[in-house]
C-alpha positions as CSV (number, residue, x, y, z in Angstrom):
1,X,41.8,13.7,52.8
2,X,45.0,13.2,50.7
3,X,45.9,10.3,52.8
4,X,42.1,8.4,52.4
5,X,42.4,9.0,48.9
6,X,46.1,7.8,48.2
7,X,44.6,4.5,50.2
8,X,41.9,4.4,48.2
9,X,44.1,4.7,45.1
10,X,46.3,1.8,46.4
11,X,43.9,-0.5,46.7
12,X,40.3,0.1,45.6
13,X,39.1,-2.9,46.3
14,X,40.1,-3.6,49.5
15,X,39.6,0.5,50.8
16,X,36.5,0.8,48.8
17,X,34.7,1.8,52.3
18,X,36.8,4.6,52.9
19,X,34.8,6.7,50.3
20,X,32.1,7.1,52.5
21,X,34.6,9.2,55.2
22,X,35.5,11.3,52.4
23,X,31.5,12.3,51.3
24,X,31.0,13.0,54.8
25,X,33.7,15.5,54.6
26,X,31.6,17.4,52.2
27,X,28.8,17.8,54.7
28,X,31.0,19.9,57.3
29,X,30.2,23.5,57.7
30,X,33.2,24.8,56.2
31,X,33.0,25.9,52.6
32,X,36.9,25.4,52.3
33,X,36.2,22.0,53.3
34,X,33.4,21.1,51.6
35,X,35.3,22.5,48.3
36,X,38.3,20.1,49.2
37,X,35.8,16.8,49.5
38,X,34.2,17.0,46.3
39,X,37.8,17.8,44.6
40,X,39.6,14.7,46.2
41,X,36.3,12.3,45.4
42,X,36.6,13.8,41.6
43,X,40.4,12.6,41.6
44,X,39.3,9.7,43.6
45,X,36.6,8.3,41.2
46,X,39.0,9.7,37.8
47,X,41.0,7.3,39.2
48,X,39.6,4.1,40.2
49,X,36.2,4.0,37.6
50,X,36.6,0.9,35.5
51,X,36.6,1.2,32.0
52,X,33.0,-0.1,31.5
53,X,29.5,0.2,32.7
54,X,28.5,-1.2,35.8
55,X,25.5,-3.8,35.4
56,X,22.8,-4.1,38.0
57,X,22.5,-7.4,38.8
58,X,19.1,-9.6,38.4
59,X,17.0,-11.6,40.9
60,X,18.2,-14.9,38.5
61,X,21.9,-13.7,39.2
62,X,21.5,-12.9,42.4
63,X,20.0,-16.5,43.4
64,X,23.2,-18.1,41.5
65,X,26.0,-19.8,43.3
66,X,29.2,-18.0,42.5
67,X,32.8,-18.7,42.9
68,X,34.2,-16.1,46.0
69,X,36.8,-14.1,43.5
70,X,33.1,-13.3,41.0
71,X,31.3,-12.8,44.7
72,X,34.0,-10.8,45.9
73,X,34.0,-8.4,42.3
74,X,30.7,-8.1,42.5
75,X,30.4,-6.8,46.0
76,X,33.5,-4.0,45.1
77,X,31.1,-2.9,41.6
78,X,28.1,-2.5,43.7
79,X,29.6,-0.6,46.6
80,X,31.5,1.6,44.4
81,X,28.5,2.5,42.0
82,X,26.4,3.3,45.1
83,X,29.3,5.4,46.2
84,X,29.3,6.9,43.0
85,X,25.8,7.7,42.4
86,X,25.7,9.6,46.4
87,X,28.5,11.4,45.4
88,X,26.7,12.4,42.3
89,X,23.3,13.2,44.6
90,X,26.0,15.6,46.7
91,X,26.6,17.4,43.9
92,X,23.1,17.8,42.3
93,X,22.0,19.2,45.9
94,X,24.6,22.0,45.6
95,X,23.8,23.1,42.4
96,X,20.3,23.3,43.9
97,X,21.2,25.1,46.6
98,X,22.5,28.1,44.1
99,X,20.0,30.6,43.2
100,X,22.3,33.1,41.8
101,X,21.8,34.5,38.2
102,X,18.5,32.9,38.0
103,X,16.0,35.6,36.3
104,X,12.2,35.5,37.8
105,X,11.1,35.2,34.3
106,X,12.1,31.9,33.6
107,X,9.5,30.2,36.1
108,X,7.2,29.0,33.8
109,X,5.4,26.9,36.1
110,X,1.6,26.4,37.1
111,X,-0.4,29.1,38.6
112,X,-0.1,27.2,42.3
113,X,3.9,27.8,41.8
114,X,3.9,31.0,40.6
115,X,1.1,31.8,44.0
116,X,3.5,30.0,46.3
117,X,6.3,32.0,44.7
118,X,4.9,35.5,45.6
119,X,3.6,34.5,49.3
120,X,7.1,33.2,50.2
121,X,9.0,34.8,52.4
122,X,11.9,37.0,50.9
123,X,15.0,35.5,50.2
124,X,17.6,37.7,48.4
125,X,20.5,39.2,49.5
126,X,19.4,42.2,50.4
127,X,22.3,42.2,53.6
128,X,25.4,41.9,54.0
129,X,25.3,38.7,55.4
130,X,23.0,37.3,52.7
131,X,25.2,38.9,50.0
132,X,28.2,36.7,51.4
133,X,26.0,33.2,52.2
134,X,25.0,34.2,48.3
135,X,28.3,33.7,47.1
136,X,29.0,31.2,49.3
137,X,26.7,28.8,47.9
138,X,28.2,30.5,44.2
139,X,31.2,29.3,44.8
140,X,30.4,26.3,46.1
141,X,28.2,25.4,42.8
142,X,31.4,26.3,40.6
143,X,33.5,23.7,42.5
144,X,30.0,21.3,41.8
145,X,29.9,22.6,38.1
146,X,33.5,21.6,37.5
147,X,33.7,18.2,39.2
148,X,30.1,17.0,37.1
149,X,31.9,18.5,33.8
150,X,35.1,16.8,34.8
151,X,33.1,13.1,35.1
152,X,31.6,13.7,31.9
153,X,34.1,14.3,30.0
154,X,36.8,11.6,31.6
155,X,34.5,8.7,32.4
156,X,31.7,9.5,29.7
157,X,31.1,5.5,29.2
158,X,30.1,5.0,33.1
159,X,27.1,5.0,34.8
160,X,24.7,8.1,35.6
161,X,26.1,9.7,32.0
162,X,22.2,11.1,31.9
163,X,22.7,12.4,34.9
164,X,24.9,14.6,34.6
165,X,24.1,15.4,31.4
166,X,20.9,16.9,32.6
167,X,22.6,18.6,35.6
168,X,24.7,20.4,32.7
169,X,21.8,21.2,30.5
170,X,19.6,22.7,32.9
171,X,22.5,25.5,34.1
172,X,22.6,25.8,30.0
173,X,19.2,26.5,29.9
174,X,19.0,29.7,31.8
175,X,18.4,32.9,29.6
176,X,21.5,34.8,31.1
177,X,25.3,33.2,30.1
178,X,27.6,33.0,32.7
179,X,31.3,31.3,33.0
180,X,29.5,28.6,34.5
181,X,27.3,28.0,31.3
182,X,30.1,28.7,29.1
183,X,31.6,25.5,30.7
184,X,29.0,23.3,30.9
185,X,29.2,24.2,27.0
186,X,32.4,23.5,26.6
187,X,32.1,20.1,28.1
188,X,29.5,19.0,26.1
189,X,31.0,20.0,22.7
190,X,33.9,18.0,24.1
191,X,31.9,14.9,24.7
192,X,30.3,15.6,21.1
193,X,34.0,15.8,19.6
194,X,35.1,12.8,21.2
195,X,32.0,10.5,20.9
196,X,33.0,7.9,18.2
197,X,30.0,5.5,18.4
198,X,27.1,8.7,18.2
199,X,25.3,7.1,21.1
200,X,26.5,9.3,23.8
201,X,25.9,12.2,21.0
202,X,22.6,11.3,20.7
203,X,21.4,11.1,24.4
204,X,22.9,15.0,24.9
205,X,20.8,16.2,21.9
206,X,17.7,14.5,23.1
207,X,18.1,16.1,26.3
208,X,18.7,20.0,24.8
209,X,16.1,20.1,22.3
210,X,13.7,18.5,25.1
211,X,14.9,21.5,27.1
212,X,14.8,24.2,24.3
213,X,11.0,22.7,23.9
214,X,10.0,23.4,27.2
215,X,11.2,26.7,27.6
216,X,9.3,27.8,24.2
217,X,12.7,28.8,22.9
218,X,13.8,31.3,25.4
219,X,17.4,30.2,25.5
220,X,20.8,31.8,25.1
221,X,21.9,31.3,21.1
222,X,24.7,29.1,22.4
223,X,22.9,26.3,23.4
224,X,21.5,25.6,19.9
225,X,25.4,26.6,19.0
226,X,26.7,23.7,20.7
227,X,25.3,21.5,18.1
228,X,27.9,22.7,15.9
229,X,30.1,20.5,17.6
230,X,28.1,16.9,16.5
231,X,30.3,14.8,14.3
232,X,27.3,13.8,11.9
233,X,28.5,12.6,8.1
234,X,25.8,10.5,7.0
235,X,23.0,12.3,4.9
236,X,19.1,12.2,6.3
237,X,17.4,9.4,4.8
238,X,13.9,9.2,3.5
239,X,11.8,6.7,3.0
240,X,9.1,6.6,0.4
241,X,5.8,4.5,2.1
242,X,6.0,2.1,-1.3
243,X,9.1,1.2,0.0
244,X,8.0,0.3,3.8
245,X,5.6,-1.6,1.5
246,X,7.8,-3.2,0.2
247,X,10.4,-4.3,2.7
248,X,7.2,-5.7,4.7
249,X,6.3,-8.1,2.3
250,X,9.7,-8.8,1.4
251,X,10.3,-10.0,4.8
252,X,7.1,-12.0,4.7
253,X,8.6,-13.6,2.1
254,X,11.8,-14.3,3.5
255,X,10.4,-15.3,7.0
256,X,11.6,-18.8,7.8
257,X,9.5,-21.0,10.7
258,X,12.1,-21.4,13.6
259,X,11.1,-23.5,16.7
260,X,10.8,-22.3,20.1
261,X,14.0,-24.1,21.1
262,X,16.0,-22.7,18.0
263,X,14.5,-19.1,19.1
264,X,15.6,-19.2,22.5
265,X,19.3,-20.5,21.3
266,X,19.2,-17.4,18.8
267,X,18.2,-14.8,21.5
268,X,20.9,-16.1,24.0
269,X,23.4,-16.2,21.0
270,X,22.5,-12.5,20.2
271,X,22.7,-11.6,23.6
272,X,26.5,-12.7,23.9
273,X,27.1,-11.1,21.0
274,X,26.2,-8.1,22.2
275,X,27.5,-8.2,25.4
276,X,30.8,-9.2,23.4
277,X,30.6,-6.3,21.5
278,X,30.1,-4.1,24.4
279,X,33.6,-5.6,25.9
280,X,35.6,-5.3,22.4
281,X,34.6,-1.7,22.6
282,X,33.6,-2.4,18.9
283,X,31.3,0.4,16.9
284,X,28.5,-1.2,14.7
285,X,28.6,0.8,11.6
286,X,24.6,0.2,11.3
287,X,24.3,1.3,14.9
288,X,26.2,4.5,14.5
289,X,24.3,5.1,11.2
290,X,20.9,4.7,13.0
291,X,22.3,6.8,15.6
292,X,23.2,9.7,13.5
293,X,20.0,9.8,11.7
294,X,18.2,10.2,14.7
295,X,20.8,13.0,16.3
296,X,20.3,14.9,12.8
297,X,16.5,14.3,12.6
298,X,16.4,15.5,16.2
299,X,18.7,18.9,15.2
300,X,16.3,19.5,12.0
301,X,13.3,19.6,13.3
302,X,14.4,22.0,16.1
303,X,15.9,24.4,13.5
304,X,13.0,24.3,11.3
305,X,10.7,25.1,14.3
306,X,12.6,28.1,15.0
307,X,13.0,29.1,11.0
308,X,8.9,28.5,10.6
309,X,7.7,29.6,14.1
310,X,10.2,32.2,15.2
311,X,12.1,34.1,12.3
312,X,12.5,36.6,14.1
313,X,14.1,34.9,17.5
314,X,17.8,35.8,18.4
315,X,18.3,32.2,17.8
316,X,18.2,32.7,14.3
317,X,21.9,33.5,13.5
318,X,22.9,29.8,15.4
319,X,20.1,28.2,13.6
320,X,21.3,29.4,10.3
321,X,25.4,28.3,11.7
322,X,24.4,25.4,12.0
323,X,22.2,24.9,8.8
324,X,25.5,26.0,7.3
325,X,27.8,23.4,8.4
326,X,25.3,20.6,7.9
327,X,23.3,21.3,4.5
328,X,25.5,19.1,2.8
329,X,23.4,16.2,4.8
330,X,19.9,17.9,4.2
331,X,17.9,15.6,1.8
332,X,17.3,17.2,-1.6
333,X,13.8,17.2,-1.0
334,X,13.3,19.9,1.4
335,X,15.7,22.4,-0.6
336,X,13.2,24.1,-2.6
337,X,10.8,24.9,0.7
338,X,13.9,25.7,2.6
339,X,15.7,28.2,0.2
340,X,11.7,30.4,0.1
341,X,12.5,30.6,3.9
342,X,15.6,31.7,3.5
343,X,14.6,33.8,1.3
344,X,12.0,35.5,3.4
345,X,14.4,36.1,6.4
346,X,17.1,37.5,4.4
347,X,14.9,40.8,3.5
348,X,13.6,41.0,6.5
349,X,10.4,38.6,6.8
350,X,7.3,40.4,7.6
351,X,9.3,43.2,8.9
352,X,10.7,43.5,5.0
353,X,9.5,47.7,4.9
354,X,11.2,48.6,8.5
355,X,14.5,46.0,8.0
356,X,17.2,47.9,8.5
357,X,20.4,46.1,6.9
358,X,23.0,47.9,8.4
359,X,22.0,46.9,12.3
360,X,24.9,44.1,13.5
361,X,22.1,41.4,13.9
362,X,20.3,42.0,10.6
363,X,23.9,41.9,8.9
364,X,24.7,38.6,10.1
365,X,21.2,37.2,9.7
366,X,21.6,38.1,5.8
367,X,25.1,37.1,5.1
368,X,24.3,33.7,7.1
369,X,21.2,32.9,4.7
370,X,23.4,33.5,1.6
371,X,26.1,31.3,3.4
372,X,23.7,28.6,4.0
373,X,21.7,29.3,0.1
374,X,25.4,28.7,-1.5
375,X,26.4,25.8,0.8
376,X,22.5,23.9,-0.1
377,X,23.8,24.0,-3.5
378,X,27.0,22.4,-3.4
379,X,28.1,18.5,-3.9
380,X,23.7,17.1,-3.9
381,X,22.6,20.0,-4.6
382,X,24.3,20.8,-8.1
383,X,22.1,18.4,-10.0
384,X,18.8,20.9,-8.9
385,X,18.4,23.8,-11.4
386,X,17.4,26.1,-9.1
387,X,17.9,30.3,-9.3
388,X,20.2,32.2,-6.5
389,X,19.3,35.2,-8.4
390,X,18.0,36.7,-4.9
391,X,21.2,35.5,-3.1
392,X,23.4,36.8,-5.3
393,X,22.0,39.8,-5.7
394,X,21.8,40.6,-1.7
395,X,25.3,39.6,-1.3
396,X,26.3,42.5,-4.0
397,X,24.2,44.8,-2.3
398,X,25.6,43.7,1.2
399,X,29.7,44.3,0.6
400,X,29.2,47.7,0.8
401,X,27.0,47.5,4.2
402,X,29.9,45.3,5.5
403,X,32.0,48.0,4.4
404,X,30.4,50.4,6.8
405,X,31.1,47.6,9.8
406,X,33.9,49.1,12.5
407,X,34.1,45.1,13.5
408,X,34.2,43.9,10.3
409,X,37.1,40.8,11.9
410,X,35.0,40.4,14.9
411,X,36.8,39.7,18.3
412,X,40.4,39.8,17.6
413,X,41.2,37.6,20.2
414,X,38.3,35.0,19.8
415,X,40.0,34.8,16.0
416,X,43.5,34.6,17.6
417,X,42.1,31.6,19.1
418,X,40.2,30.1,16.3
419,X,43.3,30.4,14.1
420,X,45.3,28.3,16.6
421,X,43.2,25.3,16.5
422,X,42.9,25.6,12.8
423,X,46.6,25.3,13.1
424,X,46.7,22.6,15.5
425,X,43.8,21.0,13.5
426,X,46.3,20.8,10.3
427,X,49.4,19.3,12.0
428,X,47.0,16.5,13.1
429,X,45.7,16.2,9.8
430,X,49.6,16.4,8.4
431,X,50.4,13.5,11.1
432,X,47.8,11.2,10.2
433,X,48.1,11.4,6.4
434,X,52.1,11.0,6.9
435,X,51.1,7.6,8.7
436,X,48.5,6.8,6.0
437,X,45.3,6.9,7.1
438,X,44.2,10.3,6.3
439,X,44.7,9.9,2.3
440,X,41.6,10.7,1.5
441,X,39.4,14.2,2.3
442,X,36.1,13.7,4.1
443,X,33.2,15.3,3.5
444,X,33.5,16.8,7.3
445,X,36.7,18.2,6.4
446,X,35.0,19.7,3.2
447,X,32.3,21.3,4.9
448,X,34.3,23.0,7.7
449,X,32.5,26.5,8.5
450,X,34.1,28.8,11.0
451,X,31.7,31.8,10.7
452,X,32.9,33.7,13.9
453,X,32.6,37.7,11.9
454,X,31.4,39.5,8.7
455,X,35.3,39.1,7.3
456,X,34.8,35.2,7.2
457,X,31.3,34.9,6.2
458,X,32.5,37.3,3.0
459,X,35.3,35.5,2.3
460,X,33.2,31.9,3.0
461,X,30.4,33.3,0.1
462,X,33.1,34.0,-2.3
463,X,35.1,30.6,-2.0
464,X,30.9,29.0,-2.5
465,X,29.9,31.7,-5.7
466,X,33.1,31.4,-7.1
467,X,35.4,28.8,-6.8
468,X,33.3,25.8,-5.1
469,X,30.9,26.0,-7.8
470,X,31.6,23.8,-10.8
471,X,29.2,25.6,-13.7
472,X,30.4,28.3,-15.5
473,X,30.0,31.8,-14.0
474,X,29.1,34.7,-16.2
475,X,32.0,37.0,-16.9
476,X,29.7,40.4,-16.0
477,X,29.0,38.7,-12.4
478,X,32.3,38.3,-11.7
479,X,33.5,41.6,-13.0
480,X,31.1,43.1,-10.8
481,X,31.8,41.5,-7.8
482,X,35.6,42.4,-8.1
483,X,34.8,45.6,-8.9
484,X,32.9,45.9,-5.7
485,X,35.0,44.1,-3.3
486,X,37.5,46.7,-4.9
487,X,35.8,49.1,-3.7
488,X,34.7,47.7,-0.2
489,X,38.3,46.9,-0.1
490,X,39.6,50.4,1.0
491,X,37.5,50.5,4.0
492,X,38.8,47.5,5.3
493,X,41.6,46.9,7.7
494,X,44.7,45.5,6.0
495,X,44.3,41.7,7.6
496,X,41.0,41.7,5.9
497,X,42.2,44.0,2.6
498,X,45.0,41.2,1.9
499,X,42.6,38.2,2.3
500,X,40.2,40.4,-0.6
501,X,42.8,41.0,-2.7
502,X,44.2,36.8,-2.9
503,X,40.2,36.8,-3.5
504,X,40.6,39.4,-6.7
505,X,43.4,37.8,-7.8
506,X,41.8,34.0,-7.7
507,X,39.3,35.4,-9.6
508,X,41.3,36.8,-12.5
509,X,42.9,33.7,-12.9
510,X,39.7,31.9,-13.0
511,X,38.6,34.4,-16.0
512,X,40.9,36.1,-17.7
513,X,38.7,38.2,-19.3
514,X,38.8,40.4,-16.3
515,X,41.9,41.7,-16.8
516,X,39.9,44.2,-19.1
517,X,39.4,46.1,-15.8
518,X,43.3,46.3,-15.2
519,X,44.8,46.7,-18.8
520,X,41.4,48.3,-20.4
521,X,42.3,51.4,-22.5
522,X,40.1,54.4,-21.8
523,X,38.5,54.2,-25.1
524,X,37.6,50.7,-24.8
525,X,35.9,51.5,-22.0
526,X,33.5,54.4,-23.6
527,X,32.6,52.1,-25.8
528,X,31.4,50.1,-23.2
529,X,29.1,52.3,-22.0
530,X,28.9,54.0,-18.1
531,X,29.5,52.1,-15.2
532,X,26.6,52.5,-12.5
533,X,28.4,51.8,-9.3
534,X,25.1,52.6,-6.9
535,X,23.2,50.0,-8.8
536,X,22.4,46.7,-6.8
537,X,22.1,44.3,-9.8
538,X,25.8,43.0,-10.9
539,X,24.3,41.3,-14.3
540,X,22.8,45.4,-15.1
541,X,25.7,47.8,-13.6
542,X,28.0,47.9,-16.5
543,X,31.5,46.4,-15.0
544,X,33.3,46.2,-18.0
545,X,33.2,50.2,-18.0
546,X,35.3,50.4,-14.8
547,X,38.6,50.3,-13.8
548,X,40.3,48.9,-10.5
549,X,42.0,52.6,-10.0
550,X,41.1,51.2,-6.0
551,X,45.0,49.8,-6.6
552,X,46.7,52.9,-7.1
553,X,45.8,54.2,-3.5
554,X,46.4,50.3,-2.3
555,X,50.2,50.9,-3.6
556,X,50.7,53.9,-1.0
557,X,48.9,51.9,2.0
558,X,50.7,52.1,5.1
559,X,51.0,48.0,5.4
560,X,54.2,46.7,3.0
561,X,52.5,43.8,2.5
562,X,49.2,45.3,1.4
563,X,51.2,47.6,-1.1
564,X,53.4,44.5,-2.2
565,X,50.5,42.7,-2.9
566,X,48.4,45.9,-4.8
567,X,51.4,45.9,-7.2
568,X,51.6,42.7,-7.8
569,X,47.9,42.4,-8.4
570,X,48.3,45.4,-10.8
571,X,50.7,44.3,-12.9
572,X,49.3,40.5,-13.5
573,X,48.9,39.0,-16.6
574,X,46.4,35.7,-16.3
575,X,47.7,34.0,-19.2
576,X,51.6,34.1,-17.7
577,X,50.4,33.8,-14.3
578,X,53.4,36.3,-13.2
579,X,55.1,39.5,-13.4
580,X,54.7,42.0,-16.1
581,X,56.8,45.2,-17.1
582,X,55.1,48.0,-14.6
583,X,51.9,49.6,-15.3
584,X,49.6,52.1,-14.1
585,X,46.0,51.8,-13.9
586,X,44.2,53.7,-16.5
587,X,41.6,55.7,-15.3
């Protein structure tokens, strides 16, 4: 095998027959052997695929005299796709061949295939030698899985990219996630990262929300999570019907007669255009405009399904992700409808008098509304006077539910690796604006969300309330939020105690009036009133009565940086920005 496929390196053209030896190595009885074939042909093909998509030739071309170099290309294209495409056929029959993980439930076929189903004979493993022909044919679609994810990600331009596209999808689409789901995942979020035209973009997403479609929904969350992958920057557009109106007649107007011959010169001009286009590898910014509308219209309408039909699905957290990330494209219009729903899910929907708020899922679901309720209203959204009273008010009242969370950071080792490509993300970013060509923020970069655990999706509402929102915030909000992050603070662990403190300390330099609650004499604060720390309204719970004593027991936490930090934070002045003589907390 490795000496057919150095040949066939050496000289594709010439060797181009010698890939039909190696695909009928793949039939021979030996798995080892069949595993081996479908490697080398993946190197093989890596290797020798041009750089562009194979044409099929017409009858008109066909029946046209050609010089024996064009005759002689042509011949090597057509013999290499067919190649290509029964290599592809080789691996599609595998992955049929597979049964394993594959719940009964998910047949949803007619009544004739669910009859023929039951009077078949019995096929699982139920001996030892079915067991090992079982995972066999397991291992054999992992090798299958891995050359098809492999092609698509490496040679994404060429022929058959549907294909395997829908090869991919349909292992996505099964209710139970395996490795091998997890890496037809990854390999479309890599195609989605690297797609720079949105065309190739757009063909995946049409293919997963035709899937989701027909199974009614019953998919693993991570398939709608994949979406949050799509490089989509331009906002939805709308068009009024006065203004179809309008364009009609205007191109009435502007219509000029054109004779037959001139149209015929125009279409064959157009047409080399294209095709010139096609060779320059040039992207139309029109074209990738039209073809991110109709990726994002495509997402939209599957989240709203699932937000209208199923509020209760375990889709819900990845439909609210993504809504998230990509509010800042949702047209204005739908805001006000959109924010009820929101609304509705965040207490609970239907279930409002049985929601319990302290389950993982219900958590989640209720700090992602708020998430994607702050993130509506930011950059479009400002100019809408519209109340977060609701929002605001739940994410009080949820701080101290986080508190209770024993996984407050999530995975540590998920957010290990999410911190390294952050990393890696701003050395990029570094390089490119050293050459020049990053000098200006996009609005992708802007509306980064990595909402992987409660800690970020805490700290992601407070950077929104706070400090991403231009208008003025009233002083008694923000006392009583940093009173109770204060107070959530002590349960915390200390990675997610010193982000919450930079948080309390951003916001006393925001408004120095806060630093009542550090420097406020105990007589000040009977004046004030009683603070009600068990009331769930920050505009009605009296802040300004309290003190941040919570500091005092930070200064003899166990972490050096936590305690450097707690007296630091105790002993700041706004106005100065800095250092103080040292003071305790009254309290």
């Amino acid at each position: 095998m490795a000496a057919i496929a150095q040949t066939i390196i050496a000289d594709p053209e010439q060797n181009v027959g010698q890939l039909k030896k190696l695909r009928s190595m793949a039939q021979d009885p030996s798995d080892v052997i069949k595993k081996l074939a479908m490697l080398t042909q993946l190197a093989v093909y890596k290797d020798i695929l041009p750089g562009y998509r194979i044409r099929p030739l017409s009858e008109k071309e066909q029946s046209v005299t050609v010089s024996k170099d064009v005759a002689k290309l042509r011949d090597y294209e057509q013999s290499l796709l067919q190649n290509y495409q029964n290599y592809l056929q080789t691996l599609e029959k595998v992955l049929a061949q597979d049964k394993s993980g594959k719940e009964e439930d998910e047949d949803t076929g007619s009544n004739k295939s669910a009859t023929a189903s039951l009077s078949a004979p019995a096929t699982t493993a139920t001996t030892p030698e079915g067991e090992a022909a079982t995972k066999a044919k397991a291992d054999l679609a992992t090798v299958a899985i891995h050359c098809m994810c492999n092609l698509l990600t490496s040679v994404t331009h060429f022929n058959f990219r549907l294909n395997l596209m829908t090869a991919l999808i349909a292992r996505m689409s099964r209710r139970k996630w395996s490795e091998l789901s997890e890496t037809c995942s990854k390999a479309l979020k890599d195609v989605f990262t690297e797609d720079e035209s949105g065309e190739v973009s757009l063909d995946a997403v049409k293919l997963i929300t035709k899937m989701i479609k027909s199974k009614s929904y019953l998919v693993h969350p991570n398939v709608i999570s994949a979406f949050l992958s799509l490089r989509l920057k331009e906002e939805l557009p709308t068009r009024q019907n006065g203004d179809e109106d309008n364009s009609r007649k205007r191109k009435k107007k502007e219509k000029v007669h054109i004779s037959k011959k001139n149209r015929k010169l125009l279409k064959a001009k157009k047409e080399v255009e294209v095709e010139m286009k096609e060779a320059e590898a040039v992207v139309d910014k029109e074209e990738k405009m039209r073809m991110q509308t109709e990726t994002l219209k495509l997402v939209f309408i599957t989240y709203f399904r699932i937000l209208k039909h199923a509020p209760g699905s375990p889709l819900l957290p990845a439909v609210l992700e993504g809504l998230a990330k990509f509010a800042h494209l949702i047209n204005v219009d739908f805001f006000t409808d959109l924010l009820e729903v929101l609304k509705k899910i965040m207490v609970g929907g239907p279930d409002a008098q049985v929601f319990d708020a302290y389950t993982a899922t219900n958590r989640r679901t209720q700090l992602l509304c708020i998430v994607c309720a702050f993130q509506l209203l930011q950059g479009q959204g400002e100019a809408l006077n519209i109340d977060l009273k609701a929002f605001y008010n739940e994410f009080y009242t949820s701080l101290l539910t986080v508190a209770m969370n024993t996984d407050v950071e999530g995975d540590i080792f998920q957010a290990a690796e999410a911190s390294a490509k952050e990393k890696e993300k701003q050395k990029l970013a570094a390089k490119s604006q050293w050459k020049g060509k990053n000098a200006k923020k996009t609005v992708e970069d802007e509306t980064l969300v990595v909402l992987g655990s409660d800690r970020e999706l805490i700290l992601k509402g407070f950077e929104l309330l706070f400090f991403a929102n231009k208008g003025k915030i009233p002083v008694i909000r923000s006392a009583s939020f940093l009173k109770r992050i204060a107070i959530a603070s002590l349960q915390f662990p200390n990675k997610s105690m010193k982000d919450f403190l930079v948080i309390m300390k951003k916001l006393v330099q925001k408004q120095p009036q806060l630093d009542q609650l550090l420097t406020g004499s105990d007589e000040d604060r009977a004046g004030n009133g009683v603070y009600l720390p068990a009331l769930n309204d920050p505009e009605l719970c009296n802040p300004m009565a309290a003190s941040l004593w919570e500091f005092e027991l930070m200064k003899t936490h166990f972490d050096p940086k936590v305690r450097s930090m707690a007296r630091e934070l105790a002993v700041f002045t706004p106005s100065a920005g800095m250092r103080t003589h040292d003071r305790t907390i009254n309290h």
